[in-house]
N, C-alpha and C positions, 0 to 999 in steps of 0.2 A: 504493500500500500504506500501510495506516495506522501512524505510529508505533510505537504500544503501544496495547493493551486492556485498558480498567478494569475490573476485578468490580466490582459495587453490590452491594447489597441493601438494601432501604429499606420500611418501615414503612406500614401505612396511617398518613394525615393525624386521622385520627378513630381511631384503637388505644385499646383498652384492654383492660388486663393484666384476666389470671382467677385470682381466689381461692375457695378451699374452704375453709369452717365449715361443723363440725357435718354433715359427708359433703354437702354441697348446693354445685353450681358457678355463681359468678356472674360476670358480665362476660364479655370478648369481645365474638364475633358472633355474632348468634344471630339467628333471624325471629320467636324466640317473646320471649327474655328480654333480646334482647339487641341491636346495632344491627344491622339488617337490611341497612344500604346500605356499603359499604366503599370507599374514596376514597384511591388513591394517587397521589402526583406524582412528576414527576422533572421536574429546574429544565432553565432555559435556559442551553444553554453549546454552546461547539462543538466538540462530539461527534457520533456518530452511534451511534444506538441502532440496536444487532443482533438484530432481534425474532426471528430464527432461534432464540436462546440464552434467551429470554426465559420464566421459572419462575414459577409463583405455587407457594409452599413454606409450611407450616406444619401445626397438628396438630389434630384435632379430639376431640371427646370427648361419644360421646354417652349422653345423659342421659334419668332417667324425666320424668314429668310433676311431680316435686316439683325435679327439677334435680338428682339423685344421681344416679350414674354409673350405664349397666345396667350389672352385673356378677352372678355366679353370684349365689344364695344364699348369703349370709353364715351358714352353718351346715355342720356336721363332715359331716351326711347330705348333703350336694352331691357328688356321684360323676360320672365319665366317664359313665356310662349314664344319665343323664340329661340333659348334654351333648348326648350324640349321639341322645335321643331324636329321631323326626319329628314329632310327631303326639298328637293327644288329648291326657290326662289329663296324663304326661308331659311334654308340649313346653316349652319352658322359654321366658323373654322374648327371651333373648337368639339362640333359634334361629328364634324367630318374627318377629324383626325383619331386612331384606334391605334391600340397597343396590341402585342398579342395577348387573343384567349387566351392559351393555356404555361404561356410563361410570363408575361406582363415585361415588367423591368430587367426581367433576366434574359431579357433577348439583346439587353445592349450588349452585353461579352461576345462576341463570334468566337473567337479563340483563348485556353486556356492551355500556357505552360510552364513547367517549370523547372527551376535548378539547381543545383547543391551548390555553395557559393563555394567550393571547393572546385567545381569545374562548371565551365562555359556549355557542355553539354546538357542536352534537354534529357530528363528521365522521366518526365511523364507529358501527355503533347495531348491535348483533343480540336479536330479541327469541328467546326461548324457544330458549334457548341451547345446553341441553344433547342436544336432543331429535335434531338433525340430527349432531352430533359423536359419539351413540350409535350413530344408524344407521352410521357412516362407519366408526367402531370395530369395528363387527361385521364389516362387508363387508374389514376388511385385517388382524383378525385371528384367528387360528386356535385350537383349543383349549389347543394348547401355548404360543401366546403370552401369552393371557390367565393361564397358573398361572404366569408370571414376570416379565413385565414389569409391566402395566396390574394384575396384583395389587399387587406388591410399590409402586407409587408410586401409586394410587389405589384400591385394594381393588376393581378391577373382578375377577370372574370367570367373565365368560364361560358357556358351557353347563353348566360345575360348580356353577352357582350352586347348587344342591341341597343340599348338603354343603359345598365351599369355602366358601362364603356366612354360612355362620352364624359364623364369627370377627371378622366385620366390626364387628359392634354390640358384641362383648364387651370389656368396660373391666374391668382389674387395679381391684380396691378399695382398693391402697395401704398395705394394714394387715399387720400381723402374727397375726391373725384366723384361724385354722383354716379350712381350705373344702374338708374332704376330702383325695378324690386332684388338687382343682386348687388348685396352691401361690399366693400370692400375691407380687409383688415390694414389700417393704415398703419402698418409697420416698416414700411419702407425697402427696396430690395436690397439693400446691401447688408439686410438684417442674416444673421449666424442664422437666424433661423427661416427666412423667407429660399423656399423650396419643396417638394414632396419628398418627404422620408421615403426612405426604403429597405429593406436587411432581408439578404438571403442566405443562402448554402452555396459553394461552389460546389457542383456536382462532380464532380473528377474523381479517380482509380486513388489520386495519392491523396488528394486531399477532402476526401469523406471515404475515411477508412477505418475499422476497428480497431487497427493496432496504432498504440502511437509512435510519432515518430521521432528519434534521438535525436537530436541538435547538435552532438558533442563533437570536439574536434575529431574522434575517430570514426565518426559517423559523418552524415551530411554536413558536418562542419557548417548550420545552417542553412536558410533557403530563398531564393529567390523563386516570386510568384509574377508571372507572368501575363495581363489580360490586353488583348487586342479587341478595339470597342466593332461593334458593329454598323455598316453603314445607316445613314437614315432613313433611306429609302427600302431599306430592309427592315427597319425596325418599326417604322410607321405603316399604315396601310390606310385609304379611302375607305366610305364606309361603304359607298354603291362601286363597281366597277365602272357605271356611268352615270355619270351628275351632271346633263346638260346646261344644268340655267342656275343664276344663281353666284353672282360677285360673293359674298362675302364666305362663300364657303372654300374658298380657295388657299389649301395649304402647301403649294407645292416652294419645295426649299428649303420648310422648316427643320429645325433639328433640333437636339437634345444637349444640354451642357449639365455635368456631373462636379458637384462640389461637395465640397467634408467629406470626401472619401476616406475609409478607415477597413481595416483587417482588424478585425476585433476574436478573440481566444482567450482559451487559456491553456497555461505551461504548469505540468506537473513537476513537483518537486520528487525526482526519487530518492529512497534511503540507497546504503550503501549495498542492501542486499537486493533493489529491485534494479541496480545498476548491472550487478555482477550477474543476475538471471536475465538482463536482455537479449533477445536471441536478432540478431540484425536479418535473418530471413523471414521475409512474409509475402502473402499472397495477396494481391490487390483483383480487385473484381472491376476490369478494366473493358476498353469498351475502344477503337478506333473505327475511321471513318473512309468509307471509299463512295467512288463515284462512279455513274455509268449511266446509260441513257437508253429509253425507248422510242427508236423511231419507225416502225412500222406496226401494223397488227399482227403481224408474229415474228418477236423477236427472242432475241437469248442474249443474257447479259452472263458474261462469266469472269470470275474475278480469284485469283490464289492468294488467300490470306493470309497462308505462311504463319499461323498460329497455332501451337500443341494443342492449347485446352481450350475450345471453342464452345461455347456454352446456347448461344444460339446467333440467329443473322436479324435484325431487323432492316425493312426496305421501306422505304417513305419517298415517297413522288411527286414531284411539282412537277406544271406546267412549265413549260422550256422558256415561258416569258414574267413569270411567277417571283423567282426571285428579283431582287433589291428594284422592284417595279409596285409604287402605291396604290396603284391603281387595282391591285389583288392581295389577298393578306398571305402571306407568306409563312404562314404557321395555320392553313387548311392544309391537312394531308387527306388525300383519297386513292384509295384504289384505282389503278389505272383506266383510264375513262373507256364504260363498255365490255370491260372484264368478262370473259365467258369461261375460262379454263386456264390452269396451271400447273406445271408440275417445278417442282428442286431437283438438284442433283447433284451428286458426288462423283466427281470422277467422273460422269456423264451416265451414271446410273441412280435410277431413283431411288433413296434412303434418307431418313430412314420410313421414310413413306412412301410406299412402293404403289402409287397410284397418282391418277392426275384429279386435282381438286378444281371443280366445275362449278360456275358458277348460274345457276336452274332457277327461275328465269335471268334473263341477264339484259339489259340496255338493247344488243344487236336483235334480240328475240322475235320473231316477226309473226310466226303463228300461235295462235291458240294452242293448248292441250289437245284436243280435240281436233285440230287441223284442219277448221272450221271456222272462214274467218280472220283478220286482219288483225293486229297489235302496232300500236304507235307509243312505245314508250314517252315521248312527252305530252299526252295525251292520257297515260292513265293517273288516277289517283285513289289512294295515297302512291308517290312517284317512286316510295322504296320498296314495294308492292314486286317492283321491277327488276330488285337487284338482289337474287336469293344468295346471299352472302352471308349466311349463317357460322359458316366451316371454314372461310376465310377471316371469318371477324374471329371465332376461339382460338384458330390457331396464331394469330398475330396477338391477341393480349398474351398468351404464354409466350411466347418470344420475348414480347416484352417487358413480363413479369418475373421470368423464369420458373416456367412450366405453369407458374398458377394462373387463374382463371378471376376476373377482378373480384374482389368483393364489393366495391361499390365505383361507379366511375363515370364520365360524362359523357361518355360514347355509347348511346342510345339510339334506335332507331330514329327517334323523333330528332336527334340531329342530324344523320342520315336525310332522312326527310328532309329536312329545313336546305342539305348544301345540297341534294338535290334539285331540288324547285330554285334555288336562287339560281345556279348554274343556267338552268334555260330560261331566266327570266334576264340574263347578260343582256339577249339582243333584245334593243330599243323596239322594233316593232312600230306598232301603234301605241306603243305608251308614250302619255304625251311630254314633252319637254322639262317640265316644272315635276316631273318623278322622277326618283332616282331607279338606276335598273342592276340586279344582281348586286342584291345586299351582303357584303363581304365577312360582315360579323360573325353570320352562321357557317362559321367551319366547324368540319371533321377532321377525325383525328386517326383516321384509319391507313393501313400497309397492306403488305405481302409480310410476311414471318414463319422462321421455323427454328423450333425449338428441340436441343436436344440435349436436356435437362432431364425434362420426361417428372419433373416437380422434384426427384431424387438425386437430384449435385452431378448429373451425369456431365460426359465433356465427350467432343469428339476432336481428332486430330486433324489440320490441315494444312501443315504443313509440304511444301511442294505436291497438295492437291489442288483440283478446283472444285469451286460452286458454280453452278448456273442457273437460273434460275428461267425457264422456258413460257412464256407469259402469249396467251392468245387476246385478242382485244381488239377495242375499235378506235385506239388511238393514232394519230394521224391519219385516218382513213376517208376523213367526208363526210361519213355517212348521214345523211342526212335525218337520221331518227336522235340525232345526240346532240349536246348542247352547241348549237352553231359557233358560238368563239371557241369553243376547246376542241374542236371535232379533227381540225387540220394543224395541229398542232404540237410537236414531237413533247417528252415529257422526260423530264428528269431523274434519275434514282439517287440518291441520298441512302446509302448503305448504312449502318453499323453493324459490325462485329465484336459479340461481346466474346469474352474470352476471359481466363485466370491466367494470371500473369505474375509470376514469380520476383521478389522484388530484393536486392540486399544492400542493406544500408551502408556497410562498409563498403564494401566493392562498387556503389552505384551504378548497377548491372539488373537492368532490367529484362526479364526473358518470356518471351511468349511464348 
């Protein structure tokens, strides 16, 4: 048992404070105005660092394209009803501007890495960081979790995003300034505290881990942490993919600046005896990232991961125009558009599921049961009616649970539903100018996944083998039964591979 534990909290190595003249915010962190890469350490001593307890805390504030805060209209006509418009003429910047559902704040990090200040080498790396911590969040929490927790410490919200969502981008202007029925806190912005709090986990192999980690000169000799911020045009999203009418709803350019940033922990004090029993081997539950793309209705993505202990694959897919593009929310994941069939494979034999998983009805489906009769998938309702992805949906939460099945989670049919029907409501149509068309809020949070866990710690090896993953579908295809913007349009894979991954703190030799 350790003596006593220290609380830290410690600064990035490259900080800088933000000041406001003349309503315009500068300094911090920023991708646009400001430093994009953020750099903290914690020295060498002998401690052990409890990455269980481990916070990144501070406040952000975002800003238009000139660097003034979004906040209402600075004018007495600024009313709740225009607040709470949706749509058209109406809509306001700060309702047209969303964070993501299922990560919120935590989608600023793209990248997370880090290093033993004993060497310049990276020992633990995740790229595209926030994308697979989104899906995970959806799959463990439920709609009532997301209005209290993951709101209140990261502005995620979850399937509310519709309505919850629009308090996220809105910034107090700080003045004593009339703004109607919305009062202002006239504390001024250069206030320590003028900003949205926020405190999360960094989700990573090394640093949310069980075991803790030495600091001592024979070990990591300390550590340097790593965070690359993410674009803004990735981290923001519109809330229609089309908002034809409507001046004041215009946010393009805005971005986010990040102040009081802090690494906040704590360091265990060990005796002389929990010193002499540390074992510098341990196994992190570790996870990296690959890339690969769908461009036809029948394609094969195959990839050698080159990892011993491979625990399962998760696959997440975006539209080819999807990322760091506002105008779509880039933390909706779906199933390849039109899904009809798939199979995995190893080696280019099927395992350990030795069948191909179908997806009965499916989007392409065009007759009846019966064969009797026509089917127009944008035409039936309810529209997920359409898409019998029962067997697809369990074996992707185990993938991304390892092996289990959610106990509670936000990936419901009826949000299925809901990114369905927006998806074919993209094209304008006859819908008139002053609506907005294909509401971005309601995203899914679905893949391809396969697990081989099996709920019981299993691993399989893949080292100088491959995966492929053989996928039938109506993407990039035309066809004309599917949502006209996505139908011609190749689609992204967004891989992880999680894996157990052997780790020694003396040697800082990481092994997969």
């Amino acid at each position: 048992m350790p003596v006593s534990k220290v609380y830290f909290s410690v600064p990035p190595l490259n900080d800088q404070a933000t000041q406001s003249a003349a309503n315009v915010i500068t300094g911090g962190f920023s991708n646009v105005k400001g430093n994009a890469n953020i750099k903290f350490a914690i020295s060498a001593q002998d401690r052990m660092l409890e990455t269980a307890d481990l916070y990144l805390t501070g406040r952000v504030i975002h800003v238009t394209s000139t660097g003034a805060p979004l906040t209402l209209k600075p004018a007495a006509a600024t009313t709740l009803a225009e607040f709470n418009a949706n749509q058209g003429a109406s809509l306001q910047a700060v309702t047209n501007q969303n964070v993501s559902n299922w990560g919120g704040l935590q989608n600023m990090v793209k990248r997370v890495f880090v290093q033993s200040k004993k060497s310049s080498v990276s020992i633990s790396e995740h790229r595209n960081y926030p994308m697979f911590v989104n899906a995970r969040n959806a799959w463990t929490n439920n709609r009532d979790d997301y209005l209290v927790s993951p709101l209140t410490r990261f502005d995620a919200a979850g399937t509310e995003a519709d309505f919850v969502n629009r308090h996220s981008s809105l910034m107090d202007n700080a003045t004593t300034g009339a703004v109607g029925q919305m009062p202002n806190v006239s504390a001024g912005q250069n206030n320590p505290e003028y900003g949205k709090p926020f405190s999360f986990r960094l989700d990573t192999a090394l640093l949310n881990n069980t075991s803790a980690l030495h600091l001592g000169n024979n070990y990591l000799g300390g550590i340097l942490i790593n965070l690359e911020l993410n674009q803004e045009n990735g981290f923001y999203y519109n809330k229609y993919f089309d908002s034809s009418n409507g001046a004041d709803l215009n946010v393009d350019g805005s971005y986010y600046v990040i102040k009081d940033l802090r690494l906040c922990g704590r360091l265990s004090v060990p005796t002389p005896q929990d010193l002499a029993d540390y074992n510098p081997q341990s196994l992190l539950a570790d996870r990296f990232n690959l890339i690969n793309d769908i461009n036809s209705s029948v394609n094969s993505s195959k990839y050698t991961p080159n990892a011993a202990a491979v625990r399962s694959i998760v696959n997440l897919y975006l539209d080819q125009d999807q990322e760091n593009n506002r105008a779509k929310n880039q933390s909706d994941f779906r199933i390849p558009l039109g899904l009809s069939r798939y199979q995995q494979n190893k080696n280019n034999t099927r395992q350990p599921q030795d069948f191909v998983i179908e997806v009965v009805p499916n989007q392409l489906t065009k007759t009846k049961n019966s064969g009797a009769g026509a089917v127009d998938a944008s035409a039936v309702v309810p529209k997920a009616a359409m898409v019998g992805d029962a067997e697809v949906r369990a074996l992707f939460q185990r993938a991304v649970l390892n092996g289990e099945l959610a106990g509670k989670c936000s990936v419901g049919l009826q949000t299925e539903e809901d990114s369905i029907t927006e998806q074919y409501a993209m094209t304008r149509g006859g819908t008139a100018a002053t609506e907005g068309c294909g509401n971005n809020t309601k995203a899914n949070a679905m893949g391809i996944g396969l697990d081989y866990t099996f709920h019981m710690g299993e691993t399989t090896d893949y080292r100088q083998r491959d995966y492929d993953a053989i996928i039938h579908s109506g993407v990039n295809s035309g066809d004309a039964v599917l949502p006209a913007e996505r139908s011609s349009i190749p689609e992204l894979t967004q891989s992880y591979i999680k894996n157990i991954a052997g780790f020694n703190s003396q040697t800082l030799v990481k092994s997969v």
